[in-house]
C-alpha positions as CSV (number, residue, x, y, z in Angstrom):
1,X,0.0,0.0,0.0
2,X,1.3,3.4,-0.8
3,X,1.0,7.0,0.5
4,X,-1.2,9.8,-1.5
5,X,0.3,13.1,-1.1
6,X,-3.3,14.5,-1.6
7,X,-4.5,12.9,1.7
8,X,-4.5,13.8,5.1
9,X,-1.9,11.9,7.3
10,X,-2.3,11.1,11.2
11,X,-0.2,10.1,13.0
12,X,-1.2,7.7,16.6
13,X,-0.3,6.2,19.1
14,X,0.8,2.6,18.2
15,X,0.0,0.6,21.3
16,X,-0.4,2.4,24.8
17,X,-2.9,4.4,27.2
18,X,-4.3,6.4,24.3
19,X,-4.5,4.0,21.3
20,X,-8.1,2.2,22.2
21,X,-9.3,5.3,22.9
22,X,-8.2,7.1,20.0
23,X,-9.4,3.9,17.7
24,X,-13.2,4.6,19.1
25,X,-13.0,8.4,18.5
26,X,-11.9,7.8,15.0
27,X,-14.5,5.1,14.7
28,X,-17.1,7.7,16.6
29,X,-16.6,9.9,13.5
30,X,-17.8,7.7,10.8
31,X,-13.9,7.0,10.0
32,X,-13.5,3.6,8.2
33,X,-10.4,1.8,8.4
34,X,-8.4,-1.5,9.4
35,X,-6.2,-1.4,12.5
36,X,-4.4,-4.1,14.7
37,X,-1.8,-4.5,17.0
38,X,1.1,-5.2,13.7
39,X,-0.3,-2.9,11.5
40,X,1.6,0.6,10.6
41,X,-0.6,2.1,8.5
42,X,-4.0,2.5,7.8
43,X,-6.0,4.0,4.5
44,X,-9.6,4.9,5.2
45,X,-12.2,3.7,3.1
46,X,-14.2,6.7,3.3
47,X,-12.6,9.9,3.8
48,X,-9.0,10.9,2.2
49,X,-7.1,10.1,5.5
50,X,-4.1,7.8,6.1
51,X,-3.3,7.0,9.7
52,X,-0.1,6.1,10.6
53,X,0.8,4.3,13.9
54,X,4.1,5.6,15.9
55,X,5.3,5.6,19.2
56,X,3.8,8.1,21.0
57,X,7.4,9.7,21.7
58,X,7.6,10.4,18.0
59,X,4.2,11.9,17.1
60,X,5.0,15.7,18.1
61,X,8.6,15.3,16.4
62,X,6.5,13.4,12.8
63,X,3.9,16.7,13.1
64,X,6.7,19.5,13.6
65,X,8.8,18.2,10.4
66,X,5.9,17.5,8.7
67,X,6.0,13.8,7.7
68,X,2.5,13.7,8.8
69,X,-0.3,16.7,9.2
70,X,-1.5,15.7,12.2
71,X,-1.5,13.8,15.1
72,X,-3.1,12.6,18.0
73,X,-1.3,12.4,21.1
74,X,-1.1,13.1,25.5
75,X,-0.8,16.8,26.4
76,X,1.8,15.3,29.3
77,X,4.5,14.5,25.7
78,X,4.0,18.0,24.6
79,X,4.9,19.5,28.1
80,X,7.7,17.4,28.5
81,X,9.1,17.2,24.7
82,X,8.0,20.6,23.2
83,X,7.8,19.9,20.1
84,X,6.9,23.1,17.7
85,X,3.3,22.4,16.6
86,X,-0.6,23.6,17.1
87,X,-2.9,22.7,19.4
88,X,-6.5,22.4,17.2
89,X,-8.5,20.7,19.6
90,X,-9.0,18.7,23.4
91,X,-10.4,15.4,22.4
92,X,-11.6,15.1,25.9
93,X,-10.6,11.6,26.4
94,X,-7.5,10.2,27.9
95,X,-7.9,12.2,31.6
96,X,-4.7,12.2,33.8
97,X,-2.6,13.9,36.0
98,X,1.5,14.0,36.4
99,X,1.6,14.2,40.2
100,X,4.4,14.1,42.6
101,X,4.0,10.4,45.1
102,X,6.0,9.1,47.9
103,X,6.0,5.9,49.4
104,X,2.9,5.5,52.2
105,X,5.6,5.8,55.3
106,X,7.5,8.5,54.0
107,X,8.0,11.3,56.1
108,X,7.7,13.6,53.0
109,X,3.9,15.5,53.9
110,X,4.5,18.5,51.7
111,X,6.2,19.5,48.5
112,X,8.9,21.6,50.8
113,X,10.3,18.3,52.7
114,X,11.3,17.2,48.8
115,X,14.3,19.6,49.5
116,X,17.8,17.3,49.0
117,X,15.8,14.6,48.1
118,X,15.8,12.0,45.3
119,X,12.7,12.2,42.5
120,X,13.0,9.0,39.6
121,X,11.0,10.1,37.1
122,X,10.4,9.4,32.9
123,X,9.3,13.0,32.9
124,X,12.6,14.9,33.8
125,X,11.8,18.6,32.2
126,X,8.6,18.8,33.3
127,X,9.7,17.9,37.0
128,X,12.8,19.7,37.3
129,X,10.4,23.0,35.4
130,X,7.6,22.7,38.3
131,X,10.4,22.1,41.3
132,X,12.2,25.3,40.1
133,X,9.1,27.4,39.9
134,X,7.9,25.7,43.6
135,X,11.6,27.0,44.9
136,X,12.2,23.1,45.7
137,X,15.9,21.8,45.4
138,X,15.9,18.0,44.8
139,X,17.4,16.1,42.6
140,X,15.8,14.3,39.3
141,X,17.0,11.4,38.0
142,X,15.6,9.8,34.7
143,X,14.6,6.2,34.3
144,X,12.3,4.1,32.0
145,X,9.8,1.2,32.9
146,X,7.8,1.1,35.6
147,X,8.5,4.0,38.1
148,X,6.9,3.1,41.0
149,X,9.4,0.7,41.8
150,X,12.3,3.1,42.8
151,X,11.4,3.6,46.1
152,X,11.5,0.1,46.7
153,X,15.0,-0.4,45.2
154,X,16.3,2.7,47.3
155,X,17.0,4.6,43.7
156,X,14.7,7.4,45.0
157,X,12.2,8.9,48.0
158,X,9.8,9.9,45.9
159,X,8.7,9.5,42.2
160,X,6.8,11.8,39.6
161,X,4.3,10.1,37.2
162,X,0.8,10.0,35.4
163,X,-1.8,8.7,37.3
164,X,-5.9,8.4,36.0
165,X,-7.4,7.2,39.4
166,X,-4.3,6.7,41.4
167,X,-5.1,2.6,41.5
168,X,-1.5,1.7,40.5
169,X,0.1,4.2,43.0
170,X,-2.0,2.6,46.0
171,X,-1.2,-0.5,44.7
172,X,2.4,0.2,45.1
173,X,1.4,1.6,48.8
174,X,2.3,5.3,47.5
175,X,0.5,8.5,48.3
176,X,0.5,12.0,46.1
177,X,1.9,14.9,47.3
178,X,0.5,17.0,44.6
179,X,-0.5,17.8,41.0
180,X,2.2,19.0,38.6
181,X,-0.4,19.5,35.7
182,X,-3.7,18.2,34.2
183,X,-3.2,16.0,30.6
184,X,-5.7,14.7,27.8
185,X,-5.8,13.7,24.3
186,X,-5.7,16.4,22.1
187,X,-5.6,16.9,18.0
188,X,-2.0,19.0,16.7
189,X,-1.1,19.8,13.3
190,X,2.2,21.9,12.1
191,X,2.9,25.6,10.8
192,X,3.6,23.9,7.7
193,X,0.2,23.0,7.3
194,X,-0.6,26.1,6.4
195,X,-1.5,27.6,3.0
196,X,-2.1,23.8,1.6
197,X,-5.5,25.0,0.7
198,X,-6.6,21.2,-0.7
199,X,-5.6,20.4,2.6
200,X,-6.8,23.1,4.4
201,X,-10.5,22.2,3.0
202,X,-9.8,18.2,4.0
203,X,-9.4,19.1,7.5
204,X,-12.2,21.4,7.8
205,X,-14.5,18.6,7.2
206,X,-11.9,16.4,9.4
207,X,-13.1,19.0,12.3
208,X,-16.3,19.0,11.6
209,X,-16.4,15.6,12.3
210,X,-14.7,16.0,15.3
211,X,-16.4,18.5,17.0
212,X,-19.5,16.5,16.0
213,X,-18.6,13.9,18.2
214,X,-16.9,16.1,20.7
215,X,-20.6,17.8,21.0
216,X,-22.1,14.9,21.4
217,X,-20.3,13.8,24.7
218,X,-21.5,16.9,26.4
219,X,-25.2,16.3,25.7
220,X,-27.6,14.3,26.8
221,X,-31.2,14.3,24.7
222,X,-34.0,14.4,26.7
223,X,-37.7,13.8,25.9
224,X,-40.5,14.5,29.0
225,X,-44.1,15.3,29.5
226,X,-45.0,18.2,32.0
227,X,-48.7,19.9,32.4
228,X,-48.9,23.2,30.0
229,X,-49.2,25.4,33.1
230,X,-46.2,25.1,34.3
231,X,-44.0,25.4,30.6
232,X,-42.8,29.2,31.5
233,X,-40.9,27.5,34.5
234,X,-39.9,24.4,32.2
235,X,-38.3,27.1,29.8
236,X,-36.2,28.6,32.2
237,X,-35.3,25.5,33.3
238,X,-34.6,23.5,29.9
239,X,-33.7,26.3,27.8
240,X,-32.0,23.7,24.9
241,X,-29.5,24.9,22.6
242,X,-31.8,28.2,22.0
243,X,-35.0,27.0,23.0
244,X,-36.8,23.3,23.3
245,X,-39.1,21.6,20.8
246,X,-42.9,21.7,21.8
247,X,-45.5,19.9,21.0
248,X,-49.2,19.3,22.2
249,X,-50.2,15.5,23.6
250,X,-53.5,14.3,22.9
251,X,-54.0,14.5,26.5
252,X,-55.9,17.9,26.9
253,X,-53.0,20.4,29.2
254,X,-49.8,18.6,28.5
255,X,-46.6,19.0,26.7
256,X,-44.2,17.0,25.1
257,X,-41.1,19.2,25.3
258,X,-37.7,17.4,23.5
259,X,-34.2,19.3,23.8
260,X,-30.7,18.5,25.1
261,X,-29.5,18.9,28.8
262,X,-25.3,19.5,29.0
263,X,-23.8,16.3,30.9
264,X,-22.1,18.2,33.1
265,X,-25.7,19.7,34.7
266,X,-27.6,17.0,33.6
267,X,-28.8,15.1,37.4
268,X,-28.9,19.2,38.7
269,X,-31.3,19.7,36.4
270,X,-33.3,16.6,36.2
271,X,-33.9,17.2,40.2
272,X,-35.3,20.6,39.1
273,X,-37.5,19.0,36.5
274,X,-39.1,16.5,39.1
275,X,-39.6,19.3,41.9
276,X,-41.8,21.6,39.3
277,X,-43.6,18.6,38.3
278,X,-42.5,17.0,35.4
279,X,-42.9,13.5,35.0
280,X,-41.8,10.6,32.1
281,X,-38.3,11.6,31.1
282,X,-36.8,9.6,28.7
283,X,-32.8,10.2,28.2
284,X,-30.8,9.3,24.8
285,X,-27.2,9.4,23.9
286,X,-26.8,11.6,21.1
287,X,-24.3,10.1,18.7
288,X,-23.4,13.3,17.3
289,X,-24.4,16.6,17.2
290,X,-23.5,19.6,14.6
291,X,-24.4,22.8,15.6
């Protein structure tokens, strides 16, 4: 299978914390294409994209030379490699956190007793960048694998890391200290990209797409029943996009109202919904949403 200079190309993670995920958002999108754990390339059936799959180390370096236009990867790889690119969107998937942990029994309670200490670490530059501004002197050493383990093996008192629920820390009978910064999937493309105006139109469609789905996962769509008299406080409660759809039940005095509640409010305002009333709510995922 070759390349086609005329389509897209994306670079993803190969195989990691971010590669199911990324798979389904693709997927989520209406983006058809072959992928398993040996394959390096992918051509969609559908859309003029070609995905390629990289370590997630190389993705920001592929993106700021421009072997590929885009790429999916962790904001934690951008903090810590830097690589000269453009943020065009948060994916909203692939949560963490890099946070500073110490073993359960360590006498380490604040990020001050770190002074003259030892930190192991696969994130070196964006450790050593957060001790400096925190007026912290320890030292940072660099190692691969599995981190937790240098306290254990006396490399280190304390280790920074990514963490999603902090299962594996407590696992390892450590505790966090605190947060160095908050990470997620998110979409980059290059200064190169621009002025490719074929391109340019591809990945305007490629957004649309995205922010399609994107909308979707912050939605809920609701359909309920509620007595006509009290609609002027249903409004103010369910006020939709701009306003909700109404329509007149057979049953003489009620409303069917249908609009879409934001995820993040959604049980707040459900509760409000009861308390004036309302009764029979039906709640669908929305698949996507354009707006």
């Amino acid at each position: 299978m070759t390349t086609n200079n005329k389509n897209l190309k994306l670079a993803i993670q190969k195989q990691g914390r971010l590669t199911d995920e990324t798979l389904e958002f693709l997927r989520k999108s209406s983006l058809e294409f072959e992928s398993y754990q040996q394959k390096l390339f992918s051509l969609c059936r559908n859309f003029p994209l070609e995905i390629v799959y990289v370590r997630d180390d190389d993705i920001g370096g592929f993106v700021e030379n421009g072997v590929v236009d885009l790429g999916i990867i962790g904001q934690n790889i951008l903090y810590e490699v830097r690589p000269k690119v453009k943020k065009l969107l948060n994916l909203r998937f692939g949560f963490c956190s890099l946070v500073i942990a110490v073993p359960k029994e360590s006498d380490v309670r604040r990020l001050e007793d770190l002074n003259e200490k030892i930190i192991a670490t696969t994130y070196p530059v964006s450790t050593q960048n957060f001790l400096k501004k925190s007026n912290v002197q320890a030292k940072v050493i660099k190692i691969g694998g599995s981190v937790e383990i240098a306290p254990v093996l006396g490399i280190a008192e304390a280790i920074v890391d990514l963490s999603s629920t902090g299962s594996t820390l407590a696992l390892n009978d450590l505790r966090i200290i605190t947060k160095i910064y908050d990470s997620e999937a998110v979409l980059i493309t290059n200064d190169k990209f621009s002025g490719q105006t074929s391109k340019e139109k591809l990945l305007e469609k490629l957004l649309l797409r995205f922010k399609g789905v994107l909308s979707a996962k912050n939605y809920k769509y609701v359909m309920l029943n509620a007595p006509e008299e009290i609609f002027p406080k249903l409004k103010k409660i369910v006020p939709g996009l701009k306003s909700p759809n109404i329509s007149q039940l057979i049953k003489k005095g009620w409303l069917s109202v249908q609009t879409v509640i934001k995820e993040d409010v959604f049980w707040e305002t459900v509760e409000k919904l009861k308390r004036v009333g309302v009764s029979k709510i039906i709640v669908l995922p929305i698949e996507k949403m354009i707006t």
